[in-house]
N, C-alpha and C positions, 0 to 999 in steps of 0.2 A: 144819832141813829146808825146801826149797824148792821147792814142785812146780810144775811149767811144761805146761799143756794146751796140745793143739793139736789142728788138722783139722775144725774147724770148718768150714763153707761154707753154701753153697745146695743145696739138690736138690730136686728132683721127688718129687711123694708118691709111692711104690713104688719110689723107689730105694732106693741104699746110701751110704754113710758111714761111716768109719773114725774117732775122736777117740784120741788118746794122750794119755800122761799121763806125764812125765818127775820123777823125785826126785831130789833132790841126797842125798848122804851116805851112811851104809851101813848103814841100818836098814831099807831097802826089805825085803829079803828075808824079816823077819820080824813082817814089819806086814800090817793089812789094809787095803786099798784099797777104797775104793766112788766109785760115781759119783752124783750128784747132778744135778736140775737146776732150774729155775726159768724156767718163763714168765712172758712180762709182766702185771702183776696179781695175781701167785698165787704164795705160800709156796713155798721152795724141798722138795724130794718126792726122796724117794730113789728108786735107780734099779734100781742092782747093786752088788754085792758081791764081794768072792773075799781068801779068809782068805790067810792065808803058807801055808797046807798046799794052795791048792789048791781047797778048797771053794767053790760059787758058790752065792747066790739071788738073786732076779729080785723087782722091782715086777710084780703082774696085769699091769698094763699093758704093759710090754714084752716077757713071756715068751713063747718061742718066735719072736720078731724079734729081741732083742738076744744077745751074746753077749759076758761081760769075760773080760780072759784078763793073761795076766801073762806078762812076764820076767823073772827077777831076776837074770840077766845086763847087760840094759840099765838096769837099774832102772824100767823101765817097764809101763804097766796101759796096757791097750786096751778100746774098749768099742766093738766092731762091729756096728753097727745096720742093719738091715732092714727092706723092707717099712717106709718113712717113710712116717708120717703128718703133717698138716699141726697134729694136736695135739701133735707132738712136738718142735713149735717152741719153742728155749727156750735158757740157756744153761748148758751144762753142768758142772759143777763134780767136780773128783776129791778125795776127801779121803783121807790116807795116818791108819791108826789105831798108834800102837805099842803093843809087849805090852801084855799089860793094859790095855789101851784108855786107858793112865793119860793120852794125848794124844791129842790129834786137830790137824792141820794140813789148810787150804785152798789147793787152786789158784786163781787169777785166774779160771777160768772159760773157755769157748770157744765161739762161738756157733753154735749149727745152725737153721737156716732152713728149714722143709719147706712148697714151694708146692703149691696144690692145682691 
């Protein structure tokens, strides 16, 4: 499995931003996906979630600004963020989980910059 982030940028705090997250192979569908991230200095911190059925949670701190969502058409997880803040600088990481959590896989990462 190989997953490939992207949509990383700059914005403005109270904008928006889009990140994707690409898998290779054909276990998307019944794996879960989360996002991840890491600022500079600081342990990497979970973010969101969203099972293969569907289900979602949120980090406090992104609730009610972020939103992940899934295709398992494209094989792809989104994580559409809102209302940027400048502590949400950081880089994002997607991790795909299969059944039974018996694996866990990393993407590269994608970086988001939120100026004040």
């Amino acid at each position: 499995v190989q997953l490939q982030a992207s949509g990383g940028g700059l914005v403005q705090a109270g904008g928006s931003l889009r990140v994707s997250c690409r898998a290779s192979g054909s276990i998307f569908s019944l794996s879960a996906m989360g996002w991840y991230r890491q600022a500079p200095g600081k342990q990497r911190e979970f973010v969101a979630a969203v099972s293969s059925g569907g289900s979602t949670n949120y980090a406090d701190s992104v609730k009610g600004r972020f939103t992940i969502s899934r295709d398992n058409a494209k094989n792809t997880v989104y994580l559409q963020m809102n209302s940027l803040k400048p502590e949400d600088t950081a880089v994002y990481y997607c991790k795909l989980s299969t059944p039974n959590a018996r694996y866990d896989y990393w993407g590269r990462g994608t970086l988001v910059t939120v100026s004040s």
